[in-house]
NULUMKE-665741 format. One record per residue (C-alpha): x, y, z. Coordinates in steps of 0.1 Angstrom, whole numbers, plus 5000, padded with zeros to 4 digits. Layout:
N
XYZ;...
REM end
This chain:
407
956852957371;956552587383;952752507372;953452677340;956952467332;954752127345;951852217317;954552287285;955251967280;952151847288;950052007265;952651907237;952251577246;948351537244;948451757212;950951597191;948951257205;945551397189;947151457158;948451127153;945150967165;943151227143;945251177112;944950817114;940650787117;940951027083;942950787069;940950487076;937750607078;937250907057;934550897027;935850946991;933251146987;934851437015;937651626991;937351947014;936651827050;940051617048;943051577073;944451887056;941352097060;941451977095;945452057100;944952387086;942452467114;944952377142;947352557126;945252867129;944052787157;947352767178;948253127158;944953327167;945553137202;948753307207;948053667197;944653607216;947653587242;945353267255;947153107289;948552777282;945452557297;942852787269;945752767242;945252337249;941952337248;941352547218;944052337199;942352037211;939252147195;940252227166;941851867161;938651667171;935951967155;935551787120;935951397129;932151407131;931951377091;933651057092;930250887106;927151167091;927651477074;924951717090;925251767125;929451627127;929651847152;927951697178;929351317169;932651517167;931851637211;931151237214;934551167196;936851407214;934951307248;935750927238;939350977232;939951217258;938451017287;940250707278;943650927280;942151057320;941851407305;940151597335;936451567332;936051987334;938252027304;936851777286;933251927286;935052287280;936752147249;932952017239;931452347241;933952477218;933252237192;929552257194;929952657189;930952547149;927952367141;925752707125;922652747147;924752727182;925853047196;929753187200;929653347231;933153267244;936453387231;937853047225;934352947206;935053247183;938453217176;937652817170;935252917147;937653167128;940352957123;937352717108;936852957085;939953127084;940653027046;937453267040;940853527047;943953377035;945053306990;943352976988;940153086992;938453026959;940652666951;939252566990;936252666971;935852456944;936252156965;933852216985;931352286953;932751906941;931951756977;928551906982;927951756944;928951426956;927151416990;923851596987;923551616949;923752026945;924952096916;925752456900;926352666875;929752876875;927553176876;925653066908;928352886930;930253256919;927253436936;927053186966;929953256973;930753616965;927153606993;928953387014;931853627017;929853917022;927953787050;930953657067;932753887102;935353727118;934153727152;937053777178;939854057176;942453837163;940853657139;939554047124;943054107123;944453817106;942153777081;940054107075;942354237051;942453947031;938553837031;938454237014;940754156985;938753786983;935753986979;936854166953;938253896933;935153696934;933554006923;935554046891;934653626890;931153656889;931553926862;933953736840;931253436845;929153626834;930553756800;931453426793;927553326796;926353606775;928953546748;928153176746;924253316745;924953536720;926753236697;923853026702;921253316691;923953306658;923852936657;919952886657;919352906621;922452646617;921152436646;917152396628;919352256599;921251966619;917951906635;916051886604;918751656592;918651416621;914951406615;915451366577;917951066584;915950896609;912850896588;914750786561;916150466580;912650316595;911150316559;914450176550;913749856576;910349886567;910749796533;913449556544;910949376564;907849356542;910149206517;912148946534;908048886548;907448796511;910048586506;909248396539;905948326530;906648266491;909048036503;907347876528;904147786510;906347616480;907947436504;904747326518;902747236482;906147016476;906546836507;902546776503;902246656469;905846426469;904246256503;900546176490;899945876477;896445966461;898046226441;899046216405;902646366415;903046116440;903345826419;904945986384;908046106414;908145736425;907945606392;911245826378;913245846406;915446116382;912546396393;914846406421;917146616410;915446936397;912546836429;915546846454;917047156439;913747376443;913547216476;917147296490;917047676472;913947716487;914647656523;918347846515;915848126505;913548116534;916648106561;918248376550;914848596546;914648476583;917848586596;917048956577;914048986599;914548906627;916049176650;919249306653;920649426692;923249546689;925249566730;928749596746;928949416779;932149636790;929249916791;928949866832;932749906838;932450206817;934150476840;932550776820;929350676803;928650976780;931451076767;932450736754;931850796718;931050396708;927950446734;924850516724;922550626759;919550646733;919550306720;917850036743;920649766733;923050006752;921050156777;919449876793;922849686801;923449996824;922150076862;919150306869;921550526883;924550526857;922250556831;919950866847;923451036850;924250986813;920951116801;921551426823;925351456811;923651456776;921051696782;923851976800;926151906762;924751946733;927951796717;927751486734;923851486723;924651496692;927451276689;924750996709;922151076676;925151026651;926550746670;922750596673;922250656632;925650456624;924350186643;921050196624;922750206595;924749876604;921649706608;920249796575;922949726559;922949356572;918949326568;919949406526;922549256526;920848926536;917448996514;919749006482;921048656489;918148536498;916448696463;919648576445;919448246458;915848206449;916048286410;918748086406;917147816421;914247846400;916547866370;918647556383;915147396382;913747466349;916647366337;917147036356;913546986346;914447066309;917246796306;914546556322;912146606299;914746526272;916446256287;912746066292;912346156253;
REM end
């Protein structure tokens, strides 16, 4: 009864040590990306662990080791994500050696780890009931939450991303597959993994009536969706012969404008011409001369400012926390886009592409914008045309009172 009074405290000791030196790499070191392979994941499996130990009726040296295992088996994802298990060995043999764990149970705790990682056999007892307890919430109520997270981790780490129907059949297959492997770990959890099966059964089905009602809605909506489509096209047509328009006009004006600016500028300055002298000689030419002048470069400006091209841009797109679903953002205009990463703005377009209310609400968003821009560009060719006749009337008239003055 001596040795086995000696080892109780003993093994409490180094446990409760590897949990506290466990729990603290996770919390320094684990990646945000990891929302299932966390400390809790990883107390869970000690927790099971020490329970199938003990109906495994384990001696206390096994019951150590296995616990031991099962605290160190998933510190491996802290550094790489496939093949943990073997950096998780390295860690445990680290940690271990520094606290003059013997060497024998050191490389007995390593096998147990390594018998986690898929392709490595479970020959030993302690290897299978390690590798229950990893997979013990396969059998307990938290299966299919457990679940999800591990759907949003492999989203985040390898890119995989699913439907509901097919993570519900990967993982109504998964359960399937799955056999606890030693006696206790059949008898813990066998009863449960049953009923799992069965509710991700009934799952997958109720996935799969949502899919063919929302299948059947769109079949209902196709004659309603060529209309919004033919609409968009309708409205986008409509606006670039809109700015067409807008452009070949405020063209004219520019080069109306221009080339009376230039006949004036030519003739005033010339000393061989007949205008040239008559301006110097009656200095009171000035006044209707400087009026067609000044209206004319007024005219030219603003026909300048219409064409030229409108971006509009929102620097606060890059701190944007959800890109797509910002309704003043439009993904399909390049004043937008282009003020984003490669990478935010390929995940837009495919957050688009998966909603066809967010598509929609881009085009709409897109046409307002279009709109604003017209709406300037005529809004700028009716001052410009505005200020043109009246400068032409200010000068006939100027002209007019000249002519009568000199009379």
């Amino acid at each position: 009864m001596e040795p086995t009074s000696l080892l109780k405290p003993a093994k409490a000791e180094i446990v409760k040590q590897a949990k506290a030196y466990v729990e603290q790499l996770f919390d320094q070191r684990l990646p945000r990306q990891l929302v299932y392979h966390t400390f809790k994941h990883t107390n869970t499996v000690a927790k099971e662990a020490a329970a199938l130990g003990q109906a495994a009726r384990l001696s206390p040296a096994d019951q150590e080791a296995l616990v031991l295992a099962a605290w160190f088996h998933d510190t491996g994802y802290l550094d790489r994500y496939d093949g943990h298990e073997y950096r998780s060995m390295e860690l445990a043999e680290e940690w271990l050696t520094q606290k003059g764990y013997p060497a024998e149970r050191i490389a007995l705790i390593k096998d147990i780890i390594r018998a986690t990682h898929r392709d490595e056999p479970r020959d030993t007892e302690l290897q299978k009931l390690l590798v229950d307890a990893d997979l013990s919430n396969l059998g307990r109520e938290d299966c299919l939450a457990d679940a999800e997270l591990l759907r949003t981790e492999w989203e985040a780490t390898h890119g995989k991303v699913y439907s509901n129907i097919e993570w519900a059949e990967f993982q109504l297959d998964f359960l399937l597959q799955h056999k606890y492997l030693s006696d206790a770990g059949q008898e813990r959890y066998g009863a449960r993994l049953k009923e799992n099966i069965q509710e991700q059964r009934k799952s997958l089905k109720k996935q799969e009536k949502k899919a063919k009602k929302k299948e059947e809605e769109a079949e209902g909506f196709a004659e309603g969706k060529r209309g919004v489509e033919t609409m968009f096209r309708a409205t986008y047509s409509q606006h670039q012969r809109l700015s067409q328009m807008a452009d070949q006009k405020a063209n004219m004006m520019i080069s109306l404008n221009t080339v009376l600016l230039s006949v004036i500028i030519t003739y005033l300055g010339a000393k061989t011409s007949t205008i040239g002298p008559a301006f110097t000689k009656n200095p009171v030419l000035a006044v209707p001369m400087g009026l067609l002048v000044a209206t004319a470069l007024a005219s030219v400006v603003t026909a300048i400012l219409s064409a030229q091209p409108d971006v509009t841009s929102f620097k606060w797109l890059r701190r944007s926390p959800q890109i797509a679903t910002n309704r003043r953002v439009n993904l399909l205009f390049f004043g937008n886009f282009t003020k984003l990463s490669l990478d935010n703005f390929q995940e837009g377009m495919h957050e688009l592409m998966r909603d066809r209310e967010l598509l929609y609400n881009n085009m709409i968003t897109d046409i307002y914008y279009l709109g604003e821009v017209l709406a300037r560009k005529y809004r700028l060719l009716r001052i410009s045309y505005t200020i043109f006749m009246v400068g032409l009337i200010l000068t006939a008239l100027a002209f007019a009172i000249v002519m009568l003055y000199k009379a």
